[in-house]
C-alpha positions in Angstrom: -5.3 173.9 84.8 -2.4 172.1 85.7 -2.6 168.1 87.7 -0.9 168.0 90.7 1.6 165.5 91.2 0.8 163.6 94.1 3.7 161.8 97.2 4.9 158.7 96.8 3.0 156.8 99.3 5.9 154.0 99.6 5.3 149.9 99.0 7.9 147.6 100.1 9.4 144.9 98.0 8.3 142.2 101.1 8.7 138.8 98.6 12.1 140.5 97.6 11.2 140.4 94.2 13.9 140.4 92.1 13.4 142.2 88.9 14.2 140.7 85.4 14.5 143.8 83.4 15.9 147.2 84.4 15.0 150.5 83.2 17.0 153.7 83.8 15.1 157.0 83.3 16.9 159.3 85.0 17.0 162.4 83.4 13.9 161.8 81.8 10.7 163.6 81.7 7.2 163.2 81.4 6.3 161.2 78.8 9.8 159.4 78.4 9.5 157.4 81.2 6.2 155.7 80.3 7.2 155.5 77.1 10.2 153.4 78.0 7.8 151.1 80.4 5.5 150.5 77.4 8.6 149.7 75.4 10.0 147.4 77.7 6.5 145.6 78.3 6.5 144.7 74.3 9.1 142.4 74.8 8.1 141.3 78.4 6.5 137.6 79.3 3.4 137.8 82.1 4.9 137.7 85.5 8.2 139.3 84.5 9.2 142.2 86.8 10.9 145.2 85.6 12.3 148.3 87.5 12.5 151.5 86.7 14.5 154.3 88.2 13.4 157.5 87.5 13.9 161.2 88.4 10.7 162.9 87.1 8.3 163.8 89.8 5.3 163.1 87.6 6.2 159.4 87.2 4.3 159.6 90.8 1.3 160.0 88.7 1.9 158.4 85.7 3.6 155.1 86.5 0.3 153.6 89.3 -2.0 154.8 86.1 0.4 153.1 84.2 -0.6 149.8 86.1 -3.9 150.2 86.8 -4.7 151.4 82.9 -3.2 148.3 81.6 -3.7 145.8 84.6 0.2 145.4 85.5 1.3 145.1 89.3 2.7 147.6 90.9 4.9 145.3 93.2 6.8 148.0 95.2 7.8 151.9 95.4 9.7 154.2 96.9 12.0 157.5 97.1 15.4 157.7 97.5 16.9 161.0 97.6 15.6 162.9 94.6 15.2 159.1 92.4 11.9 156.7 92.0 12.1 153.2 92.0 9.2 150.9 90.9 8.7 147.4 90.5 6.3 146.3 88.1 5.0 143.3 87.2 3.8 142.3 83.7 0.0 140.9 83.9 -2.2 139.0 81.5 -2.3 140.3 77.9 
């Protein structure tokens, strides 16, 4: 039974977060991305913000479980053209 991958329901950057890290995953599929975001997070103080740009439809999915999984901040989302870009924040360890 495969998931199905749900619409980016968009979030807008409204404190015009700027991020401190930025990750590329274009071109990258499911389980690269995340993979890269837990990565990155390794290195990453609390209340850093890091963007990732990504082209895999299942980051959708994956990247608000990400967050919610590991009690990060998805700051802001959204679709442009065929990429996803997030901002997430790093929370408490």
């Amino acid at each position: 039974m495969s998931q199905s991958i749900p619409s980016l329901v968009p979030v807008r950057n409204e404190e015009n977060v700027v991020p401190d890290v930025r990750v590329d995953a274009t071109g990258l599929y499911c389980p690269e991305p995340i993979m890269l975001l837990h990565k990155h997070f390794k290195s990453m103080a609390v209340d850093e913000v890091l963007e990732l740009t990504a082209t895999d439809p299942s980051t959708t999915r994956d990247v608000p479980k990400f967050c919610a999984f590991l009690g990060h901040d998805l700051v802001a989302c959204e679709q442009q053209g065929d990429q996803f870009c997030y901002l997430l924040r790093k929370g408490s360890e």
